[in-house]
C-alpha positions in Angstrom: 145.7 -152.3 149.4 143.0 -154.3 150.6 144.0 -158.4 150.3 142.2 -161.4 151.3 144.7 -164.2 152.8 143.5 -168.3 153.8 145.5 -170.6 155.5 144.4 -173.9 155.3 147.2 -176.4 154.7 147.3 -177.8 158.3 144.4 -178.8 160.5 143.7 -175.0 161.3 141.3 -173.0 158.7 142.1 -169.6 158.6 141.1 -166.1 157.2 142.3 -162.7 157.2 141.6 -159.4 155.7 144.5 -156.9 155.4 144.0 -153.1 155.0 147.6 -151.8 154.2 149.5 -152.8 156.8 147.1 -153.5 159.5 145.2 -156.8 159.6 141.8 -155.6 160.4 140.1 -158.9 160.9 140.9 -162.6 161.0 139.2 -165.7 162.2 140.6 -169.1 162.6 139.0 -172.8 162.8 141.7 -175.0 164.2 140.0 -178.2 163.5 140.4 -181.2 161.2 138.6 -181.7 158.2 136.0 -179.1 158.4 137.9 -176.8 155.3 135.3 -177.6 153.1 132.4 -177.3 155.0 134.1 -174.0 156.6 136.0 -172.5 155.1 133.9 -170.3 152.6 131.2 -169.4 155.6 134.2 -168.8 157.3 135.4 -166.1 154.4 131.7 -164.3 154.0 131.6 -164.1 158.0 135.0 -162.2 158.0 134.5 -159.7 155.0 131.2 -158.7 156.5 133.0 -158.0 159.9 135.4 -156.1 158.4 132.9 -154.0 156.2 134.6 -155.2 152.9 132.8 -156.2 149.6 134.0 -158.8 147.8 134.2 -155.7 144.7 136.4 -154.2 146.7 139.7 -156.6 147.4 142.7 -155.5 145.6 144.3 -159.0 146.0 143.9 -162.7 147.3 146.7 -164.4 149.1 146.3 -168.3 149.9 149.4 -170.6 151.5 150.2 -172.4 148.6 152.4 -175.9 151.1 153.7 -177.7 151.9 151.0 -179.4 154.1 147.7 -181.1 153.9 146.8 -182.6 150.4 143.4 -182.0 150.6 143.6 -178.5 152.6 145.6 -177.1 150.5 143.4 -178.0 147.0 140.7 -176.4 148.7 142.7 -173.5 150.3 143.9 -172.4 146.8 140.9 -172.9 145.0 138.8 -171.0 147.2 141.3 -168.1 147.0 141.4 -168.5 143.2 137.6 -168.5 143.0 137.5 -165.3 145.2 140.2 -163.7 143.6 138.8 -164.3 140.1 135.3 -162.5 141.1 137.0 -159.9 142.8 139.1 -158.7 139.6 142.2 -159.2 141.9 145.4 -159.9 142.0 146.5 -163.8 142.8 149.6 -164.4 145.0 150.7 -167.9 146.8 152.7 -167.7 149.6 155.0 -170.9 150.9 153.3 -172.4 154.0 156.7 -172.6 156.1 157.7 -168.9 155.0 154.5 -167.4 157.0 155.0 -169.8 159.5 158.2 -168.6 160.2 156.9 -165.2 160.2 155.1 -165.4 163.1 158.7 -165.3 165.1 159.7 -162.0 163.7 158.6 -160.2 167.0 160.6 -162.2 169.1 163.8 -163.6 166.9 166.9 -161.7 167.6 169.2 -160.9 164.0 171.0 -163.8 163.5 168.8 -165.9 165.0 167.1 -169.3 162.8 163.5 -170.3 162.4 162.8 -173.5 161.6 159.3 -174.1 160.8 158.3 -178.2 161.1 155.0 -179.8 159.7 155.0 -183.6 160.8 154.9 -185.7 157.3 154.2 -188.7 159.4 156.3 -192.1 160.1 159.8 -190.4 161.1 159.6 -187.3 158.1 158.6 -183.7 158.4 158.1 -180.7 156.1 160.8 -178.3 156.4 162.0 -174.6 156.2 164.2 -172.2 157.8 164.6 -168.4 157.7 167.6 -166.4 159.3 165.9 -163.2 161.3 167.7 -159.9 159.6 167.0 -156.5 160.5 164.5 -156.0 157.8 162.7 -159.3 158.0 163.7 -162.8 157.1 166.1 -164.1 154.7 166.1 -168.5 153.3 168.7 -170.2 155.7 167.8 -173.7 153.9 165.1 -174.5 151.3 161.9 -175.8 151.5 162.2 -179.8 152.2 160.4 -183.1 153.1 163.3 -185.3 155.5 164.0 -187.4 157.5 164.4 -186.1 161.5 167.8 -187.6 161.3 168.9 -185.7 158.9 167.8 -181.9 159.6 171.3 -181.5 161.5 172.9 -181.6 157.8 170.2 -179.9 156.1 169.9 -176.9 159.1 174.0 -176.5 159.1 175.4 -173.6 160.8 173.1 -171.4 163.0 174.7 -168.4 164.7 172.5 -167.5 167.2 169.2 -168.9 169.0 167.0 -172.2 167.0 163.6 -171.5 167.3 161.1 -174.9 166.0 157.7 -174.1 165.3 155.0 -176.2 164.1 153.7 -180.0 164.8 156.9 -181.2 163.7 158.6 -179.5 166.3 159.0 -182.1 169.0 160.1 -184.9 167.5 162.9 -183.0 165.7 164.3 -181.3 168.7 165.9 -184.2 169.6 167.9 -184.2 166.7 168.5 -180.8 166.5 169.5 -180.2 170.2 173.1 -179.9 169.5 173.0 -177.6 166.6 172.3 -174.5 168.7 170.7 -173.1 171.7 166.9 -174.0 171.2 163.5 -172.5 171.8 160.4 -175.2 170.8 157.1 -173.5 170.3 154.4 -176.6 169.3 151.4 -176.1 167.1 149.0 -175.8 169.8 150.9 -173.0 171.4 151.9 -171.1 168.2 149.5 -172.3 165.2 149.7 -171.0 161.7 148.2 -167.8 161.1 146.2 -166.5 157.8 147.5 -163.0 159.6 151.0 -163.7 158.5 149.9 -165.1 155.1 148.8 -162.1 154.2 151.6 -160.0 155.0 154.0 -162.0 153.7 151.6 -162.0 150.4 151.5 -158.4 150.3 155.2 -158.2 150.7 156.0 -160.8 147.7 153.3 -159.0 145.6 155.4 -155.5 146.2 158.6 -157.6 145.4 157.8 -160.0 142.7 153.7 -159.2 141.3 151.5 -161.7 141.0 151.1 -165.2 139.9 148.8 -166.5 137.4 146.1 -167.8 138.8 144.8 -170.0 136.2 148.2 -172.2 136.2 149.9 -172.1 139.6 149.4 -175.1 142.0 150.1 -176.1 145.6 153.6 -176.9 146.5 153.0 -180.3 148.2 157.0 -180.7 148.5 156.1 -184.9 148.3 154.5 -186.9 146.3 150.6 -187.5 146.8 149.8 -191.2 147.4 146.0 -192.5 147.1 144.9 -195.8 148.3 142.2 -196.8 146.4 139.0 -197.6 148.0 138.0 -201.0 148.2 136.0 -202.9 145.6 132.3 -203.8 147.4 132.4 -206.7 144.7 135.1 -208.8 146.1 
């Protein structure tokens, strides 16, 4: 299988082609606001390098949120469009599940990785996954909260706490006394389009597909637009 994976729903703009089970290329753009401009440049650039065709993708993987608004529209429909002239399969993959991915190398079984996007004022975007021996299991859903509350939402962890993501510092105070805690901040650790697609290709052995023409971003909250300003009054 050859899939096509994008990670946009942060500040970082990512690609990555997968060949099996080796990630053969990938390319990241950890930058604001530049997804549009980017991202699709960024996409040609990396299937060249890895001596794809576009013909030639079995599937398309995009990280479907929560996150960015606006990264993520253009995350999904880019991986829609490409997907759709590729004759390939479409499959989203939850932002925080990939995130927490990235610790699989290092978590212990038993261990707990809570991945933390900052939803501004005192919120952030929140999941955990327990490390198994075969991969990583839910430990709590996929939730917007406040910092206060992630104690009650986290519960029980048996082993180590690892906190990834820009959320991470200003929940660790909250979680310090659940468990024995590792932070690893954004800058450090940022999300990968790597991960995306092997977590893709794993949900697409597990579950198929989705349809492309009627999933849609999991933005977790509701999207709030201030309108523009009137230059009449």
């Amino acid at each position: 299988m050859i899939l096509l994976a994008l990670e946009t729903a942060t500040s970082t703009c990512g690609a990555a082609v997968l060949d099996d089970d080796t990630v053969v290329a990938e390319a990241h753009l950890h930058r604001p606001r530049v997804h549009a401009e980017r991202l699709t440049p960024l996409v040609e650039d990396l299937l060249g390098h890895a001596g794809v065709a576009t013909g030639a993708l079995d599937a398309v993987a995009a990280s479907m949120g929560p996150g960015s608004y606006t990264g993520l529209r253009i995350g999904v429909s880019t991986a829609k469009g490409w997907a759709l002239a590729a004759d390939a399969a479409f499959v989203g993959v939850p932002t925080l599940e990939a995130y927490a991915a990235q610790l699989r190398p290092v978590a212990a079984p038993g261990d707990v990785v809570c991945a933390l996007l900052d939803a501004r004022r005192d919120e952030v975007y929140a999941g955990a996954y327990r490390r198994t021996t075969d991969g990583m299991d839910q430990h709590a859903s996929t939730t917007a909260l406040p910092v206060d509350d992630l104690p009650g939402w986290v519960g029980t962890v048996d082993g180590r706490l690892w906190l990834v993501g820009d959320g991470a510092p200003k929940s660790q105070a909250a979680l310090g006394g659940t468990s024995a805690s590792t932070v690893l901040p954004a800058d450090t650790t940022p999300p990968s389009a790597g991960w995306v697609a092997r977590c893709g290709r794993q949900r697409l052995e597990a579950h198929g597909p989705d349809d492309v023409a009627t999933v849609e971003p999991l933005y977790v909250k509701d999207v709030h637009a201030t309108p523009a300003p009137s230059p009449f009054d």
